[in-house]
VMD Tcl script that draws the C-alpha trace (Angstrom):
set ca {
  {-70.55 -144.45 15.36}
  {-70.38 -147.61 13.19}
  {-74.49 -147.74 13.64}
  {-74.49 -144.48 11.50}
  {-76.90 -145.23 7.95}
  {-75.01 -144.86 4.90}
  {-73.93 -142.42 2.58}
  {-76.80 -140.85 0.26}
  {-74.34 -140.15 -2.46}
  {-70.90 -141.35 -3.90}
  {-68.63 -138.31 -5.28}
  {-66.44 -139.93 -8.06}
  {-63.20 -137.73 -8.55}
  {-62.32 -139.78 -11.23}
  {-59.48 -137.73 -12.35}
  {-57.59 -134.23 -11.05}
  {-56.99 -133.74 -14.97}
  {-59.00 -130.97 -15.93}
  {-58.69 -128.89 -19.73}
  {-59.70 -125.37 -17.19}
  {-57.74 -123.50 -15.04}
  {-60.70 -122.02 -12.44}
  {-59.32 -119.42 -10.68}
  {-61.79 -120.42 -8.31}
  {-61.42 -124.15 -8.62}
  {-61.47 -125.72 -5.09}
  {-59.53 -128.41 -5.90}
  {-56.85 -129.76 -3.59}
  {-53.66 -127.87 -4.42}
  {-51.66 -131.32 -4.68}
  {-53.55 -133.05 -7.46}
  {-53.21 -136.90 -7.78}
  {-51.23 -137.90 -10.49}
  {-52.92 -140.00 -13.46}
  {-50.89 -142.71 -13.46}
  {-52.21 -144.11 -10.28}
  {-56.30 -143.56 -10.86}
  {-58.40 -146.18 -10.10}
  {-59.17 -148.46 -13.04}
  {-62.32 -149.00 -15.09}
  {-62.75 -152.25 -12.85}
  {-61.82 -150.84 -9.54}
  {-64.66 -148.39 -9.81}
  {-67.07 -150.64 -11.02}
  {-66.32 -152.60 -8.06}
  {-66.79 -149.45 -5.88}
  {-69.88 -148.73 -7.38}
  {-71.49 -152.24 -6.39}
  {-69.81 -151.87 -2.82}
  {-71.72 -148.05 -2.56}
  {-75.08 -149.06 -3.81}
  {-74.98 -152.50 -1.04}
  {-73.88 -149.24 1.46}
  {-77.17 -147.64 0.61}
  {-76.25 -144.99 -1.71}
  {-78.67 -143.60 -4.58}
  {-76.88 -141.41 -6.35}
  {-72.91 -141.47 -8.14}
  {-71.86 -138.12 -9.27}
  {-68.42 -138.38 -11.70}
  {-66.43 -135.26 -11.37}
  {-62.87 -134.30 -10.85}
  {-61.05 -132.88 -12.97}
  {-62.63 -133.02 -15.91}
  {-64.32 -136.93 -15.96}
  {-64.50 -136.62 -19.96}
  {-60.25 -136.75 -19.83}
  {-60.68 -140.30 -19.09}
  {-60.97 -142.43 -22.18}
  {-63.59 -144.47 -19.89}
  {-65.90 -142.29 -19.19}
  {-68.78 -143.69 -20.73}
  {-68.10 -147.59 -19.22}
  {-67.98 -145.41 -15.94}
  {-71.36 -144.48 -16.62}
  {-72.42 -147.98 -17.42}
  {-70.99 -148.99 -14.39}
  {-72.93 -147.28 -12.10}
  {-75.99 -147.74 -13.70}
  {-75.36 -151.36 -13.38}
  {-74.86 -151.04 -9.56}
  {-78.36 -149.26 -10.33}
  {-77.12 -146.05 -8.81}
  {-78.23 -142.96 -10.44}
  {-75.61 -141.47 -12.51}
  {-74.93 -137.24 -12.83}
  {-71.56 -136.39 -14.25}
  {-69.93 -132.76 -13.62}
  {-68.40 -131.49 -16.08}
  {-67.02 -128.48 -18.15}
  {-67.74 -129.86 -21.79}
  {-64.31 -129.77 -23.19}
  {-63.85 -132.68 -25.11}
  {-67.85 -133.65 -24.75}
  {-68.59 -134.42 -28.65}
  {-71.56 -135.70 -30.74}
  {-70.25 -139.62 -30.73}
  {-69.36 -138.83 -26.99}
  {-72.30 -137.71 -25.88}
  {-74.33 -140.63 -27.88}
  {-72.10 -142.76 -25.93}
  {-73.24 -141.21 -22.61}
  {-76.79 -141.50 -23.10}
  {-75.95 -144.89 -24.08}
  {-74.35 -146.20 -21.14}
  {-77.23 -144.79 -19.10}
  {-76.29 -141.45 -18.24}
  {-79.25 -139.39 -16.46}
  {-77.89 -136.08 -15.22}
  {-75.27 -133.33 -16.98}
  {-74.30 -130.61 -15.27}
  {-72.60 -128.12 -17.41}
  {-70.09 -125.12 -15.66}
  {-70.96 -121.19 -16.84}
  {-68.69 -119.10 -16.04}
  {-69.69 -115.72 -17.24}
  {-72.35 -114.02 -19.96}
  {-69.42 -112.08 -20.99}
  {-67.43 -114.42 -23.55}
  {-64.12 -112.68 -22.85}
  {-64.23 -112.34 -18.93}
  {-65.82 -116.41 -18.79}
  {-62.44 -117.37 -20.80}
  {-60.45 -115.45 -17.96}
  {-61.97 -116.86 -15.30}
  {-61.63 -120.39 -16.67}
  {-58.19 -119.73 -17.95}
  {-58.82 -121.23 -21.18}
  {-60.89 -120.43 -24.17}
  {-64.09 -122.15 -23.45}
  {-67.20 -120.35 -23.41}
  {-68.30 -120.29 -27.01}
  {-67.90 -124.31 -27.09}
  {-70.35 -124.52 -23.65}
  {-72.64 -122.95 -25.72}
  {-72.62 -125.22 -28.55}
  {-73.00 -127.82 -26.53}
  {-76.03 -126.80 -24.29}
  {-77.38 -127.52 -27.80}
  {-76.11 -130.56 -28.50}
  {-76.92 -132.15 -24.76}
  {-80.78 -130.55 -24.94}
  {-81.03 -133.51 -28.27}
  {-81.13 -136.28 -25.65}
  {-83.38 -137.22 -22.72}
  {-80.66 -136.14 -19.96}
  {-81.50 -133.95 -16.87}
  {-79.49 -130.95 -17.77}
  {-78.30 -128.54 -14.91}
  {-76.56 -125.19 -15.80}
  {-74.36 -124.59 -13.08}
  {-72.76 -120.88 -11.88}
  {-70.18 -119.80 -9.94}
  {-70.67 -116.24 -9.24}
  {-67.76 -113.61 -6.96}
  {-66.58 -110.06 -7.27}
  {-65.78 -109.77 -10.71}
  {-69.08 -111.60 -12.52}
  {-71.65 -110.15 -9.40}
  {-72.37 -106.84 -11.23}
  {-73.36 -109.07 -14.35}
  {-75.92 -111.50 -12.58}
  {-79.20 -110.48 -14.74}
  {-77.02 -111.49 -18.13}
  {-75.67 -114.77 -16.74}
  {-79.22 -115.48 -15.84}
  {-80.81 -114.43 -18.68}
  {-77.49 -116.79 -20.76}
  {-78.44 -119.71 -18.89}
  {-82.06 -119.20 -18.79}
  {-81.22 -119.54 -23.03}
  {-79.55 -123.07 -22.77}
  {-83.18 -124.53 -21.91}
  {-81.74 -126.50 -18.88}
  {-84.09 -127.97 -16.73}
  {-82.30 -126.38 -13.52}
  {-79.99 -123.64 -13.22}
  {-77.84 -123.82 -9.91}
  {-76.11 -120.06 -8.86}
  {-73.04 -120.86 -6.02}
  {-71.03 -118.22 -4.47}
  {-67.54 -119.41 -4.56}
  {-66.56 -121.51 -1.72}
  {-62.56 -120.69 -0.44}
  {-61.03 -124.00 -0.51}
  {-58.07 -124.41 -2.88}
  {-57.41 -121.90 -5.46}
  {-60.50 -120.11 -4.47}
  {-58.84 -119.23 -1.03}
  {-55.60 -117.78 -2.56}
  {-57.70 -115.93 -5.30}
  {-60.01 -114.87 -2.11}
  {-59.09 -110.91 -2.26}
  {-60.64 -110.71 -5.98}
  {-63.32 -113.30 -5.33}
  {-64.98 -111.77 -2.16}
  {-67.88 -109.95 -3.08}
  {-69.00 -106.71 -1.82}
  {-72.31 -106.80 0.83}
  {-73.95 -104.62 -1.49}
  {-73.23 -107.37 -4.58}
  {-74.74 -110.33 -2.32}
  {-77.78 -108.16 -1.27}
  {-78.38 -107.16 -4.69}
  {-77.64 -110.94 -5.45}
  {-79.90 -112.13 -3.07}
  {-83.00 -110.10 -4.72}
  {-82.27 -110.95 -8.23}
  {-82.77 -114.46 -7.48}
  {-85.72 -114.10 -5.95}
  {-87.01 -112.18 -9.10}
  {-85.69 -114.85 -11.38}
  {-87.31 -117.72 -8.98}
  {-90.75 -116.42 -8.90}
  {-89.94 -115.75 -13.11}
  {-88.95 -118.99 -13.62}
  {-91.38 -120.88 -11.59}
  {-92.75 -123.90 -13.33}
  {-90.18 -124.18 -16.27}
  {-86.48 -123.97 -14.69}
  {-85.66 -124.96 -11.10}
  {-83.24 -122.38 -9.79}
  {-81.63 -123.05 -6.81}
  {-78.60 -120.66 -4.92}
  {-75.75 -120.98 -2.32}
  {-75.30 -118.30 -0.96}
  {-71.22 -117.27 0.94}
  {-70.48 -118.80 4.13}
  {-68.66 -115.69 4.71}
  {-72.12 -113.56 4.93}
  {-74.04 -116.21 7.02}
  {-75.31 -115.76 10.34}
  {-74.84 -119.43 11.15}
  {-73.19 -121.93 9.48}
  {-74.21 -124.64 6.92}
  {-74.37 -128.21 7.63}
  {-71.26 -128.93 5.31}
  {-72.35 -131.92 3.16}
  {-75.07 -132.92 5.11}
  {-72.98 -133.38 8.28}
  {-69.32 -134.79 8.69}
  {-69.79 -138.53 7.67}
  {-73.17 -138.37 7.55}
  {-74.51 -138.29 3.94}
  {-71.86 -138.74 1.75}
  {-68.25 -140.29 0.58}
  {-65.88 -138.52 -1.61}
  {-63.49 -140.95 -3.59}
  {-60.50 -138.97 -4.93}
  {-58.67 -140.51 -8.06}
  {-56.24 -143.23 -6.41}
  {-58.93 -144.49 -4.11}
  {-58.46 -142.55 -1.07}
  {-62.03 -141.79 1.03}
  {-62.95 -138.66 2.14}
  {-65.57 -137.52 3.94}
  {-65.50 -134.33 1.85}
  {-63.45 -132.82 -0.98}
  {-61.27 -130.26 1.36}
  {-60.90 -132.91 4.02}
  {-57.00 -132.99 3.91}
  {-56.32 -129.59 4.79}
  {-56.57 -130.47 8.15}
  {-53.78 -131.64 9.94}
  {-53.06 -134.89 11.05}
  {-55.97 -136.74 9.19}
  {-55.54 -140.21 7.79}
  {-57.40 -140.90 4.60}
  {-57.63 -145.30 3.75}
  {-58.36 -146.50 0.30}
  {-60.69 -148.24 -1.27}
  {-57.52 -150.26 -2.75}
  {-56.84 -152.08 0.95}
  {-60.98 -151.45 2.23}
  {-64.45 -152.10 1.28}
  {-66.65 -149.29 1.44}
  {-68.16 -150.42 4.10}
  {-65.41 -150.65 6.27}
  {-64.24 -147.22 5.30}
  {-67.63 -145.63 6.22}
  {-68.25 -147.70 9.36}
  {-64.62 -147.63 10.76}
  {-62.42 -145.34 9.57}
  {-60.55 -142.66 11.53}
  {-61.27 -140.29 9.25}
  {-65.11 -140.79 8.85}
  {-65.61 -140.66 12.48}
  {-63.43 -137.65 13.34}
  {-66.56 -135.36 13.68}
  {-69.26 -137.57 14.14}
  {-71.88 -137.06 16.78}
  {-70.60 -134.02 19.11}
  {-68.32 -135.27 21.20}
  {-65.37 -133.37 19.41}
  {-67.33 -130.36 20.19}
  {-66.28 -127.34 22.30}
  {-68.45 -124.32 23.22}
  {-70.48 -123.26 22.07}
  {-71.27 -125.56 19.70}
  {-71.10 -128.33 22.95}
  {-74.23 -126.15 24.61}
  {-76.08 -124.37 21.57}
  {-79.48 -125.59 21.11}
  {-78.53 -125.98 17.13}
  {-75.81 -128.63 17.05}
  {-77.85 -131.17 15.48}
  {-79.24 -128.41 13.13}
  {-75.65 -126.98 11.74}
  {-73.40 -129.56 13.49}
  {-70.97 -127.29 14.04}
  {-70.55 -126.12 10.55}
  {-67.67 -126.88 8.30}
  {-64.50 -128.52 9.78}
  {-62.57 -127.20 6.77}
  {-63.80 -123.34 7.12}
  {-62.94 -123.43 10.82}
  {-59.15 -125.14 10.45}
  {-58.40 -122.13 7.79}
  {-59.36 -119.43 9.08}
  {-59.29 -120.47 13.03}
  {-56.01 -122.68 12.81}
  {-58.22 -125.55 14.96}
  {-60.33 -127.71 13.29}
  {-62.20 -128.14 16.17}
  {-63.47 -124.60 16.41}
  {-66.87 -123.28 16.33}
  {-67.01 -122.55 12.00}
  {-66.58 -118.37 12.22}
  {-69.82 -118.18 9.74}
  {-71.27 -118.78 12.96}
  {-72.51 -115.28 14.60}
  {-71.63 -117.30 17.82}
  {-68.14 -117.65 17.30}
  {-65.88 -115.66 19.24}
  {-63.94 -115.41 15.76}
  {-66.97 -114.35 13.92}
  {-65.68 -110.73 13.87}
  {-62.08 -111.50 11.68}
  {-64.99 -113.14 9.03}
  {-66.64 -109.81 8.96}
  {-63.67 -107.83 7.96}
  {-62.95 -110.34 5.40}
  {-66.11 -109.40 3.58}
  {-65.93 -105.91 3.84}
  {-62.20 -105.49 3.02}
  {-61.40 -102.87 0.22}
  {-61.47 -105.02 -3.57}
  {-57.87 -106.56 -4.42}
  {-58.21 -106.01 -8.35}
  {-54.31 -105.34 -9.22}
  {-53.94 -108.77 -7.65}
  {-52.66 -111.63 -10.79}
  {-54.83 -114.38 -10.67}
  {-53.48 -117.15 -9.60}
  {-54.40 -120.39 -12.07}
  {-55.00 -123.86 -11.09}
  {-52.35 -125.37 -12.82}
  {-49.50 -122.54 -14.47}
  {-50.25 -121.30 -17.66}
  {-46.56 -122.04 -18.65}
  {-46.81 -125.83 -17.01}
}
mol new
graphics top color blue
foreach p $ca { graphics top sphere $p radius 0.5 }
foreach p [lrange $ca 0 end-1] q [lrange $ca 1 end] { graphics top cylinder $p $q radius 0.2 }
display resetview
């Protein structure tokens, strides 16, 4: 599979430091500690390496990007490697000098995390008291010539209030708004029986973005993801396993996507002993569900494997036990049934949330 073009897009986990405590955050559950992140000049090296790979766009993210002091030569970085540069990010500790800094350094795209109209309930599902400074700041990012993406996670317990979020982020004046379903990796899974929304929430879901699309039309792009869980196939996870993107965590190590070490038995290299281009071209990991000869039926003899590609690896290792099965989103799966009853299972609500990091940590 060495032949295979190279990644569209670098993912940057610059840090697993993060100020929030998502109770949805997808995170791997063993963060990487902060004493062995890649420098300032080991990125900037990887961002030269990615952009002679191909690769157009570098999104920062982690964690929380803005908890390294470096942020902004980051940015400069992978401008430099003329990549273009979006950082992820939840605001907290994004201020005026910061943010001047940013623009700077060359920094093109903010995306900035919503949790909830409701001030109270966002702050809850964060698990920190956030949402009146995302606010503030929508204001302060709209003074610069940034592309400025409002992004919400929506579940269970914010579903009912879909018409407010959109009509709060609709407010900011971003130029796209971007409305994801939670995705059960990480906390998300153990937080799944207060996540999972009712049919009737995604069908109601579903139409309310469609109003709001047609609304918005011309002036805000809004975009959806709609659950796995309530698909009748599967997506192609990340464009395809080792397809169209790389995922650097903080110490280096290359994924092909940011759940990838769930699965037993994978080896992840680092960028610390490999170029990039070795990594992509000829690492174990990368090539672990290339192409479709890890495939069993029916994904082996459906007429879409080079349409879904067998969905996502991740999905079908948790809830399957075999990363090798047929992704249960699928309606072809012979597990599709045990996804079903997920999604209509009776609301967990006396369930504690559990937090990202421990609020007593």
């Amino acid at each position: 599979m060495s032949t295979i073009p190279g990644p569209l897009s670098l993912v940057a986990e610059v840090t697993h430091r993060c100020p929030l405590h998502c109770v949805y955050c997808s995170n791997p559950l063993q963060m990487q500690p902060p004493t062995n992140e890649l420098s300032t000049e080991e990125w900037s090296r990887v961002f030269q390496e990615a952009a002679a790979l191909g690769a157009y766009h570098l999104h920062l993210t982690g964690g929380e990007p803005l908890a390294r002091n470096d942020v902004a030569a980051l940015v400069a970085a992978g401008r430099k490697a003329n990549l273009y540069v979006n950082m992820i990010t939840s605001g907290l500790g994004l201020t005026a000098d910061r943010m001047s800094a940013l623009k700077d350094a060359g920094l093109e795209h903010i995306q900035l995390s919503l949790q909830d109209a409701d001030e109270d309930r966002a702050n809850e599902f964060a698990g920190a008291r956030a949402h009146a400074h995302k606010l503030k700041l929508a204001a302060l990012i709209r003074q610069y010539d940034i592309a400025f993406t409002v992004n919400v996670v929506v579940h269970r317990e914010n579903l009912d209030r879909l018409e407010a979020i959109l009509a709060l982020a609709e407010s900011l004046q971003p130029q796209r708004i971007e409305v994801a379903h939670v995705q059960y990796y990480g906390w998300a899974l153990k937080n799944r029986g207060r996540l999972m929304p009712t049919p009737a929430q995604v069908e109601r879901s579903v139409q309310l973005i469609n109003e709001a699309q047609s609304r918005l039309s011309g002036r805000i792009q809004l975009q959806a993801v709609l659950p796995d869980y309530y698909a009748r196939y599967p997506k192609t996870c990340v464009g395809g396993w080792g397809r169209q993107m790389m995922l650097l965590d903080p110490v280096g190590l290359a994924l092909p996507c940011h759940a990838a070490a769930i699965i037993p038995g994978m080896h992840f290299d680092s960028v610390r002993d490999h170029s990039l281009e070795w990594l992509w071209k000829h690492s174990a990991a990368f090539n672990r569900f290339r192409g479709n000869d890890w495939m069993k039926d029916p994904c082996s003899s459906c007429d879409r494997k080079e349409i879904d590609l067998g969905g996502c690896r991740c999905q079908a290792f948790q809830l399957t036990g075999d990363a090798t099965n047929t992704d249960p989103a699928c309606t072809l799966s012979d597990q599709h049934a045990s996804l079903v009853a997920i999604t209509q299972a009776a609301p967990v609500n006396e369930a504690q949330w559990v937090y990202r990091i421990l609020e007593s940590a």
